[in-house]
N, CA, C and O atoms as CSV, one atom per row, in Angstrom:
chain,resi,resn,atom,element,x,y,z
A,1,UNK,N,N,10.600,33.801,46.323
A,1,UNK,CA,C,10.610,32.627,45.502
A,1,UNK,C,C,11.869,31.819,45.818
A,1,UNK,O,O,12.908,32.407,45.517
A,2,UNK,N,N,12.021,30.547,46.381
A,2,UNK,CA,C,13.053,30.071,46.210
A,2,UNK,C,C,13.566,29.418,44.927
A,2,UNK,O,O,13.188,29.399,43.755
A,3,UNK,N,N,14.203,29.086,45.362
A,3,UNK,CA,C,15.244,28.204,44.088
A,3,UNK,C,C,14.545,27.289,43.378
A,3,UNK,O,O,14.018,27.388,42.270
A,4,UNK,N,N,14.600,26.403,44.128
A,4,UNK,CA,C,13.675,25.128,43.743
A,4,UNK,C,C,12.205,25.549,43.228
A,4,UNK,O,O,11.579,24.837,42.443
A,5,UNK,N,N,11.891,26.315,43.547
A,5,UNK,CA,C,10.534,27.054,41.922
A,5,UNK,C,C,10.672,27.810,41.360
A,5,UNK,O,O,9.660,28.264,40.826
A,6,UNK,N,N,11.810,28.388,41.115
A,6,UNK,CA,C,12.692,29.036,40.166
A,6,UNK,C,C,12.885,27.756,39.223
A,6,UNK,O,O,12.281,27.746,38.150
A,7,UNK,N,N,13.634,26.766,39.547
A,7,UNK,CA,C,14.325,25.925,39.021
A,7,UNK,C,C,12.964,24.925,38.057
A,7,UNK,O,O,13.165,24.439,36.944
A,8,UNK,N,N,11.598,24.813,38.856
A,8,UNK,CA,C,10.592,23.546,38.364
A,8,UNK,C,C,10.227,24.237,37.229
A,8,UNK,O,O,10.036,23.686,36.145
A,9,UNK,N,N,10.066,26.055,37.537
A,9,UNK,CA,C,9.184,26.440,35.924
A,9,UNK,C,C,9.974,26.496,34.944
A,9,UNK,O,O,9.514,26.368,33.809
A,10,UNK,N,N,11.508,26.722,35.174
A,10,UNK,CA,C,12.392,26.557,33.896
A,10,UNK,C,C,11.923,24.999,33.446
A,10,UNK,O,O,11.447,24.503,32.425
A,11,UNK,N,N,12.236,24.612,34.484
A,11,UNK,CA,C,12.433,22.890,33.938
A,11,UNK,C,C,11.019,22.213,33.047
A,11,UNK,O,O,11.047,21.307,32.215
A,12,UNK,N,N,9.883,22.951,33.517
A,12,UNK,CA,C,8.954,22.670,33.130
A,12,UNK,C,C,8.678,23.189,31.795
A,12,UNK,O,O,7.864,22.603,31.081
A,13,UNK,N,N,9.231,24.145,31.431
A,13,UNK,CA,C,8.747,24.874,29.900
A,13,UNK,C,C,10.164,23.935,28.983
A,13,UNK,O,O,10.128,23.654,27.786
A,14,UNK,N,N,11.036,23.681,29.714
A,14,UNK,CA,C,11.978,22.654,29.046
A,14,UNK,C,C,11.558,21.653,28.115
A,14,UNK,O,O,11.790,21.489,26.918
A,15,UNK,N,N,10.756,20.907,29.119
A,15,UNK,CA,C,10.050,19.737,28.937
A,15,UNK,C,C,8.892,20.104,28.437
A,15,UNK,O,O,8.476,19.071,27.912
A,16,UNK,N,N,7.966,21.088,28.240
A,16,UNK,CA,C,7.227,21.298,27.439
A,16,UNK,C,C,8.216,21.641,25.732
A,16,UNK,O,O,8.014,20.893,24.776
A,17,UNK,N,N,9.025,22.602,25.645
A,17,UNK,CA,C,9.671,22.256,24.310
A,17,UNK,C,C,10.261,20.950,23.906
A,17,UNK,O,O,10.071,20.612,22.737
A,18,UNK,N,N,11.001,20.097,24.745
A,18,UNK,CA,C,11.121,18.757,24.141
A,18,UNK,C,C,10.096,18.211,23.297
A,18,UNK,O,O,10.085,17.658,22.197
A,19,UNK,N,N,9.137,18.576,24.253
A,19,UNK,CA,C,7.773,17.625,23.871
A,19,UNK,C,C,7.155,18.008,22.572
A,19,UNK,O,O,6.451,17.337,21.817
A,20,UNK,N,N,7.617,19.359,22.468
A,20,UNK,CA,C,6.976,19.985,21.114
A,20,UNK,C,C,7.714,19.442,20.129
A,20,UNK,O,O,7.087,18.847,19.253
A,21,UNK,N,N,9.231,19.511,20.024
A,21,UNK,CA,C,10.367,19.232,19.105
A,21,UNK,C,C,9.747,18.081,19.144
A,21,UNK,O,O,8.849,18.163,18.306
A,22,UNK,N,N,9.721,16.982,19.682
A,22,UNK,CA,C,9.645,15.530,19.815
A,22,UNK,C,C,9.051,15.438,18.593
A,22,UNK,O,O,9.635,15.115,17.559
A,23,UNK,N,N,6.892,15.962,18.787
A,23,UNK,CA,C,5.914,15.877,18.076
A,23,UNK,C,C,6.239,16.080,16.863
A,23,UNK,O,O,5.807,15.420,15.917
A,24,UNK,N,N,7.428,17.479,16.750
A,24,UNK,CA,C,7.192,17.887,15.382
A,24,UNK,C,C,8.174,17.164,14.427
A,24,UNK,O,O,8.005,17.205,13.209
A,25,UNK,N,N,9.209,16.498,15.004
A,25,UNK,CA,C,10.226,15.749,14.596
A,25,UNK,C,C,9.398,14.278,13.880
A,25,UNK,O,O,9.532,13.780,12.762
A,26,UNK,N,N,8.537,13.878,15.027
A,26,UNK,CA,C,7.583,12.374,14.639
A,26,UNK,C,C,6.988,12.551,13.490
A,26,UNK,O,O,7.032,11.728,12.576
A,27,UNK,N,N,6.199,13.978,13.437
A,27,UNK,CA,C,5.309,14.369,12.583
A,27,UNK,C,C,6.033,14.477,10.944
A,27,UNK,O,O,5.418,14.163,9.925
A,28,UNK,N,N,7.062,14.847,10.961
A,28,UNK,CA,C,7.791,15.415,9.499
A,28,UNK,C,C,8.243,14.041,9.251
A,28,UNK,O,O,8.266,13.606,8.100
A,29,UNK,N,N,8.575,13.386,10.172
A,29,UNK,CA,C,9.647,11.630,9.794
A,29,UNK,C,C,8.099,10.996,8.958
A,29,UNK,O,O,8.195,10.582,7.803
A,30,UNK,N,N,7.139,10.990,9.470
A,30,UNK,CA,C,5.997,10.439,9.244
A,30,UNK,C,C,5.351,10.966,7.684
A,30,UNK,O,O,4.707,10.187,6.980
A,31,UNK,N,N,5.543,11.934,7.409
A,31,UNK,CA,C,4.695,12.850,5.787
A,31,UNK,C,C,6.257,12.561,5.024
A,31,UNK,O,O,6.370,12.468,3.801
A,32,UNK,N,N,7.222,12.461,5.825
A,32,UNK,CA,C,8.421,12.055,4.553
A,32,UNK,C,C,8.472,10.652,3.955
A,32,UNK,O,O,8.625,10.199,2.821
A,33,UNK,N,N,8.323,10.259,4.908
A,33,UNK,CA,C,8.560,8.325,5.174
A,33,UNK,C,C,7.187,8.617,4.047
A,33,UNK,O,O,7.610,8.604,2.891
A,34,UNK,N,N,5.937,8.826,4.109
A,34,UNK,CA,C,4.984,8.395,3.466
A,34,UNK,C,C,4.470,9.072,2.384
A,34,UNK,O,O,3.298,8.857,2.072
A,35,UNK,N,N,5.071,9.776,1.817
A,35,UNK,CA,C,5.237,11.065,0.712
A,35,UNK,C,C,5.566,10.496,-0.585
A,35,UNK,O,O,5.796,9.331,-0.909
A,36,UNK,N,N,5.540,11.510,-1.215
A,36,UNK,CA,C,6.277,11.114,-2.826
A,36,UNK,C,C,7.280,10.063,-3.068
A,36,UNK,O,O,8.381,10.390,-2.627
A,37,UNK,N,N,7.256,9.114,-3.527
A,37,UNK,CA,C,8.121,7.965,-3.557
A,37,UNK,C,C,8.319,7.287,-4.909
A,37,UNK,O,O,7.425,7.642,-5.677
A,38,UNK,N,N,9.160,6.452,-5.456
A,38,UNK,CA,C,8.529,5.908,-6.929
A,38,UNK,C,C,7.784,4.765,-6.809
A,38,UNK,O,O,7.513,4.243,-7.890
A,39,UNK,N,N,7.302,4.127,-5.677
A,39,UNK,CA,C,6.708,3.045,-5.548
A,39,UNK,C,C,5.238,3.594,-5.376
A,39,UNK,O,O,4.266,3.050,-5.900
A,40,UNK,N,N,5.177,4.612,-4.669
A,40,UNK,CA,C,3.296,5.452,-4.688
A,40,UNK,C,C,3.143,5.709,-6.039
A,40,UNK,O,O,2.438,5.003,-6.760
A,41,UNK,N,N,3.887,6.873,-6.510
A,41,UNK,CA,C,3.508,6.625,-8.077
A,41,UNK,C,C,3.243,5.438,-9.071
A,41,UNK,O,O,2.209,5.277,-9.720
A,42,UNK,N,N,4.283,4.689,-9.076
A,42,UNK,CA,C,4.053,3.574,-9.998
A,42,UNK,C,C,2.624,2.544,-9.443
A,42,UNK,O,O,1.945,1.842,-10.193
A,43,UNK,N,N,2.480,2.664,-8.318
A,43,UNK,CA,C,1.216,1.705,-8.093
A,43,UNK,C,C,-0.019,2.764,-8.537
A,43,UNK,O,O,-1.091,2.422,-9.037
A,44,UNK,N,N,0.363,3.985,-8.259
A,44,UNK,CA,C,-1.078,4.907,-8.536
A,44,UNK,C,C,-1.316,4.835,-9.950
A,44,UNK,O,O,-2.417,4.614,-10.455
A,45,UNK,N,N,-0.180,5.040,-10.605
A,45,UNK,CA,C,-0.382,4.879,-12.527
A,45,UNK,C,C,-0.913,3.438,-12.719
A,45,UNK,O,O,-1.860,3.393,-13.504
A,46,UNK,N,N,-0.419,1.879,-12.031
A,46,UNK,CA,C,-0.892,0.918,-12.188
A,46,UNK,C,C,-2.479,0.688,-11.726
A,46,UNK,O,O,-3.099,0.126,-12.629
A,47,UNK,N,N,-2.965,0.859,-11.029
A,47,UNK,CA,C,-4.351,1.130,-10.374
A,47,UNK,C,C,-5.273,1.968,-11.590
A,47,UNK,O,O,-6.461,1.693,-11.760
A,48,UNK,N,N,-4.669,2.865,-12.285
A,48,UNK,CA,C,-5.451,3.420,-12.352
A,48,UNK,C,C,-5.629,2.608,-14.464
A,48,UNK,O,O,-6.605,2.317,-15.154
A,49,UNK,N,N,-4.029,2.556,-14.716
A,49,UNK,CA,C,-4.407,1.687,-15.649
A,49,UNK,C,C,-5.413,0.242,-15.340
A,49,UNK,O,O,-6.576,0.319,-15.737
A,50,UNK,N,N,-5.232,-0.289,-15.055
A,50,UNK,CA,C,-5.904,-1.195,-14.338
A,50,UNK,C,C,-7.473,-0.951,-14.677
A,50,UNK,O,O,-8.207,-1.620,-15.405
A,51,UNK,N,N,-7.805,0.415,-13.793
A,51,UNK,CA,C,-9.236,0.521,-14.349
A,51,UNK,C,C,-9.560,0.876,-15.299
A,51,UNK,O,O,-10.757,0.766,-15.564
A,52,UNK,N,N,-8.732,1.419,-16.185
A,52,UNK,CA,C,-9.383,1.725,-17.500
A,52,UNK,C,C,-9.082,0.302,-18.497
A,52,UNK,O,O,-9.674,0.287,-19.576
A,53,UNK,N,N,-8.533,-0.419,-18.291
A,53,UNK,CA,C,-8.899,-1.930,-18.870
A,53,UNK,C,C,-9.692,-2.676,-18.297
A,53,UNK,O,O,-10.174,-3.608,-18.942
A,54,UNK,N,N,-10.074,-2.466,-16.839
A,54,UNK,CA,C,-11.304,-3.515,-16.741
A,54,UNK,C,C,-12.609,-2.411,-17.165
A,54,UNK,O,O,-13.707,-2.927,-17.374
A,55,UNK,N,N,-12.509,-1.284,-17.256
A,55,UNK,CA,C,-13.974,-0.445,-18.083
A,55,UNK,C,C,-13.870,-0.954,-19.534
A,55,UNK,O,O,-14.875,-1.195,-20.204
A,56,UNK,N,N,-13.044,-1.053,-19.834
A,56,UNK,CA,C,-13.115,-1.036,-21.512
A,56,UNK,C,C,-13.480,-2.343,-21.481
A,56,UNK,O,O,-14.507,-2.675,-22.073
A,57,UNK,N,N,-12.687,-3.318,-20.775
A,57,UNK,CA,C,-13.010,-5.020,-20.975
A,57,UNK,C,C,-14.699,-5.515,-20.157
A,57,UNK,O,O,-15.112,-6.674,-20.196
A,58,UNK,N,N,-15.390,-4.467,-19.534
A,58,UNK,CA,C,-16.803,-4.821,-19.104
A,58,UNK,C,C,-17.281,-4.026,-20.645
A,58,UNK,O,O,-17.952,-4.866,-21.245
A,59,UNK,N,N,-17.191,-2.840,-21.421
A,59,UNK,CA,C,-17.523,-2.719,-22.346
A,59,UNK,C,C,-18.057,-3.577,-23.267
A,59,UNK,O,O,-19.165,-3.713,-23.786
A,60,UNK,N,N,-16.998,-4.120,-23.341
A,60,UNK,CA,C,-16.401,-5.017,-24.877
A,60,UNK,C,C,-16.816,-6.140,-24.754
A,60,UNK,O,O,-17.200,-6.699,-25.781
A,61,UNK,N,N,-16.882,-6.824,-23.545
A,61,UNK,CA,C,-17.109,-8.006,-23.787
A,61,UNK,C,C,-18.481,-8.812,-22.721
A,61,UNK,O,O,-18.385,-8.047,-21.762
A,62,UNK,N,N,-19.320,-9.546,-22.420
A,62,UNK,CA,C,-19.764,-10.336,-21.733
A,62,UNK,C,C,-19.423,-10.271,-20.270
A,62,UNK,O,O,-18.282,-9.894,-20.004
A,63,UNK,N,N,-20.337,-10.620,-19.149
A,63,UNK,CA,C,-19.548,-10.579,-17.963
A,63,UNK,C,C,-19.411,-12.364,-18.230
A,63,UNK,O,O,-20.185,-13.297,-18.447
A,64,UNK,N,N,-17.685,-12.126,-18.032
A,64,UNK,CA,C,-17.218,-13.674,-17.734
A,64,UNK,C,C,-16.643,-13.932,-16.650
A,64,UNK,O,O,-16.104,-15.006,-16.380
A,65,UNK,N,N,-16.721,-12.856,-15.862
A,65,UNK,CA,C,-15.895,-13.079,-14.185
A,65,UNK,C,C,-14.554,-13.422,-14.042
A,65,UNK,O,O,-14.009,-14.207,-13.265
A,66,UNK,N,N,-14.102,-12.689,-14.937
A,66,UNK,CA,C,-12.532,-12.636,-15.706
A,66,UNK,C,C,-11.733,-11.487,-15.284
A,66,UNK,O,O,-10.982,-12.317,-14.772
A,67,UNK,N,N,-11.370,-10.760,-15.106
A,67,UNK,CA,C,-10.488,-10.279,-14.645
A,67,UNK,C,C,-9.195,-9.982,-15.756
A,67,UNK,O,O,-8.375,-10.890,-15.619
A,68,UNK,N,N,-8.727,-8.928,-16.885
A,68,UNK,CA,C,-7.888,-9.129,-17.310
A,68,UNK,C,C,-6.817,-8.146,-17.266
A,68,UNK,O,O,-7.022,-6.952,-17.482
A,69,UNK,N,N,-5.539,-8.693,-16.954
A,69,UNK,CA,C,-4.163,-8.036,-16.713
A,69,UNK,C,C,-3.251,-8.179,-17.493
A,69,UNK,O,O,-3.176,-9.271,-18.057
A,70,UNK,N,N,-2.163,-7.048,-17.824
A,70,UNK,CA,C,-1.619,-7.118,-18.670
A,70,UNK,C,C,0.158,-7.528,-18.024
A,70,UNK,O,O,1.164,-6.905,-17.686
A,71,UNK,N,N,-0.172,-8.564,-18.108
A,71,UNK,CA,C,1.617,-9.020,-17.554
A,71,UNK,C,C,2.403,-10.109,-19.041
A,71,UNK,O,O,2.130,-11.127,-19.676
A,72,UNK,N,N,3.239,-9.286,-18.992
A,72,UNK,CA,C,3.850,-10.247,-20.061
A,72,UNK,C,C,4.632,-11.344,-19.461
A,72,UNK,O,O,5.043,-11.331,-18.301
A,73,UNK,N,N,4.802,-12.226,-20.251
A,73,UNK,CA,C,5.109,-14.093,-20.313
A,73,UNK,C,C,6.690,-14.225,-19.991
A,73,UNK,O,O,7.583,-14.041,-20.819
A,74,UNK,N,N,6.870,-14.584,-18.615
A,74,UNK,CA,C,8.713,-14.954,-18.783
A,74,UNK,C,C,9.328,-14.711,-19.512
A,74,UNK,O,O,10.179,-13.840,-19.334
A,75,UNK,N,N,9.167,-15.496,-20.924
A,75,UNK,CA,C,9.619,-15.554,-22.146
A,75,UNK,C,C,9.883,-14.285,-23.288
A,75,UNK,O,O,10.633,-13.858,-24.166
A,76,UNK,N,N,8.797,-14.087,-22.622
A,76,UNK,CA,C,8.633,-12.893,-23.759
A,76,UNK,C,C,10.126,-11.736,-23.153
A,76,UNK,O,O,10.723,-11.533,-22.096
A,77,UNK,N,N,10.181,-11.179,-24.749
A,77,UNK,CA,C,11.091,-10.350,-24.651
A,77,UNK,C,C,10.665,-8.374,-24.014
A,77,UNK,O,O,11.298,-7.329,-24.159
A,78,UNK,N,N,9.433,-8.664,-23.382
A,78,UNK,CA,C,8.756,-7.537,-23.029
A,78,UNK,C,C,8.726,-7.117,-21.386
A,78,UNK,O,O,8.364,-6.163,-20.697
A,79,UNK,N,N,9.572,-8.950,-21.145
A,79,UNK,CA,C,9.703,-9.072,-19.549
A,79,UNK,C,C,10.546,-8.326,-18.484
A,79,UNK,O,O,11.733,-8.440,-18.789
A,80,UNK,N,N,10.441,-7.864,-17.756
A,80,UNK,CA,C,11.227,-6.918,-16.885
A,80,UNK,C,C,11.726,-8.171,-15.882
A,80,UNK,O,O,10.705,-8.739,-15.494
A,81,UNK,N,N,12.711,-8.695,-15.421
A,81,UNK,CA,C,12.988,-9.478,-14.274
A,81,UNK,C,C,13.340,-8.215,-13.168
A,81,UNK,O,O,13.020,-8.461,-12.005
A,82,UNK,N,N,13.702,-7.453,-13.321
A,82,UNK,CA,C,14.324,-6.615,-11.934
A,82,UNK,C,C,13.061,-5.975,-11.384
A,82,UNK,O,O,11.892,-6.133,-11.738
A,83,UNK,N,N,13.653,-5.112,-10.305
A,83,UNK,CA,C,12.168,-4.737,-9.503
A,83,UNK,C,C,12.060,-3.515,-9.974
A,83,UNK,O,O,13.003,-2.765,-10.227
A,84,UNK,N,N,10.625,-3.227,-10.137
A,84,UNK,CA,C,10.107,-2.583,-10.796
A,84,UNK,C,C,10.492,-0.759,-10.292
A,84,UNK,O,O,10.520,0.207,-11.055
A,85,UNK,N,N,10.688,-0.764,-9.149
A,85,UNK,CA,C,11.336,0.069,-8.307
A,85,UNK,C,C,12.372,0.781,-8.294
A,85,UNK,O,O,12.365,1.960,-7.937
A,86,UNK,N,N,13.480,0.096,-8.717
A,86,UNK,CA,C,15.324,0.265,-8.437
A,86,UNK,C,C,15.769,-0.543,-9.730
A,86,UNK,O,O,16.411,-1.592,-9.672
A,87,UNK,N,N,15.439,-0.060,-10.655
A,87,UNK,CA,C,16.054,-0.752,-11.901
A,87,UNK,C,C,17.719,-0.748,-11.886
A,87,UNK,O,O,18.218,0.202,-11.282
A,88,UNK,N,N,18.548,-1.621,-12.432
A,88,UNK,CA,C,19.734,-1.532,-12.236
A,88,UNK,C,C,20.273,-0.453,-12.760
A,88,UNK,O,O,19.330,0.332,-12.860
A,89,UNK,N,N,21.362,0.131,-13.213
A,89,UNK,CA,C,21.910,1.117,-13.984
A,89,UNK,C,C,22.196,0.227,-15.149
A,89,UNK,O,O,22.745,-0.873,-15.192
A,90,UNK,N,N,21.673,1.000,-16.106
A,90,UNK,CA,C,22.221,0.582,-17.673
A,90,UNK,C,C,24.372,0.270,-18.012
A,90,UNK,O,O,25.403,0.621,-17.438
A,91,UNK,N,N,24.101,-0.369,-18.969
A,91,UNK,CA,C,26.144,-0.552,-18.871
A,91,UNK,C,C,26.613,0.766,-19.247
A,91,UNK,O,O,25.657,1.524,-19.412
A,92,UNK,N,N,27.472,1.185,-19.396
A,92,UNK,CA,C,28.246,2.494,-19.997
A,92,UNK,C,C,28.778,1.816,-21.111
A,92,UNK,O,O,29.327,0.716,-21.043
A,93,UNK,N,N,28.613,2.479,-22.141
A,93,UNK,CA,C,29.253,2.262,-23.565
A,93,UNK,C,C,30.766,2.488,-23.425
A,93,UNK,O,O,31.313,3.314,-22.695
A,94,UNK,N,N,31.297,1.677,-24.192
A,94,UNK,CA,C,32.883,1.309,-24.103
A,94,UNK,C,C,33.513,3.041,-24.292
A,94,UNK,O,O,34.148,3.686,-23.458
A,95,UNK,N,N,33.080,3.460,-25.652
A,95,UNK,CA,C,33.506,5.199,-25.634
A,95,UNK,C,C,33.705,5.829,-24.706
A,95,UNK,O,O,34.785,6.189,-24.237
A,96,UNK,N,N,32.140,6.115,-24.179
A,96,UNK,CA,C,31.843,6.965,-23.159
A,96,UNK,C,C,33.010,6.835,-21.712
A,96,UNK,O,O,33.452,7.795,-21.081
A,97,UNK,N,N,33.292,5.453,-21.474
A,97,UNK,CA,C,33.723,5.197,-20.540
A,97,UNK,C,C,35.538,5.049,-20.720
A,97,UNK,O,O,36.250,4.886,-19.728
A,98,UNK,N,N,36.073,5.133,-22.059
A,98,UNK,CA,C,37.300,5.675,-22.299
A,98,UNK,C,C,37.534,7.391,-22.371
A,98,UNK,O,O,38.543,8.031,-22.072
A,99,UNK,N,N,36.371,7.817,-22.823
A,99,UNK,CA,C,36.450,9.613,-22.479
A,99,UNK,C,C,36.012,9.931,-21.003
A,99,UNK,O,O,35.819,11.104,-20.682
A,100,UNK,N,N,35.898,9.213,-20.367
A,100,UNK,CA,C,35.845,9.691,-18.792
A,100,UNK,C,C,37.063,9.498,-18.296
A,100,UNK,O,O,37.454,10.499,-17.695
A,101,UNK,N,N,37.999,8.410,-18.306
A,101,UNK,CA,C,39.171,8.542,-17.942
A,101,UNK,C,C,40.347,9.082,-18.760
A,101,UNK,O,O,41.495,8.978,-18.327
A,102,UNK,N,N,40.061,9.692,-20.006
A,102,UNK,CA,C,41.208,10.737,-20.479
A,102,UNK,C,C,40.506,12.385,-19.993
A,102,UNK,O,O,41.161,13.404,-20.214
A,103,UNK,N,N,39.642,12.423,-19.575
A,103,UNK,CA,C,38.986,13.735,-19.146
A,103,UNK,C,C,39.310,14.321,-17.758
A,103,UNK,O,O,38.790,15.377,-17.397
């Protein structure tokens, strides 16, 4: 056996493990990236509310080709402006935040 095919089958099972690591590296980035998140949840709870107000609202009422959603009014004091996602952090109460720096 010389060298040089000594040398191709190492090199070759090399490059067959890269190739494996590669796959399995793509594969895990891919089920993480698209996994449990708070944005899958919150759309899955919204969806699903969703359908149980348009069942109840084909119930209840006439077909009027209406469509009804529950979003509250700018105005209203029920309104969320931030994203629904990454809410800001609440303030720290003046106390709380004088017993953290004598602590």
């Amino acid at each position: 056996m010389t060298p040089r095919a000594h040398r191709s089958r190492w090199s070759g099972w090399a490059t067959d493990a890269r190739a494996t690591i590669s796959f399995g590296l793509l594969v895990a980035t891919i089920v993480t990236a698209s996994g449990c998140h708070r944005q899958y949840y919150r759309r899955q709870a919204d969806m699903e509310a969703h359908a149980l107000i348009d069942e109840k609202f084909d119930h209840a009422c006439q077909d009027t080709g209406q469509t009804l959603r529950v979003q509250p009014d700018a105005r209203s004091r029920m309104f969320n402006p931030f994203d629904l996602d990454f809410q800001p952090m609440p303030a720290d109460d003046p106390a709380a935040h004088r017993y953290m720096h004598q602590v």
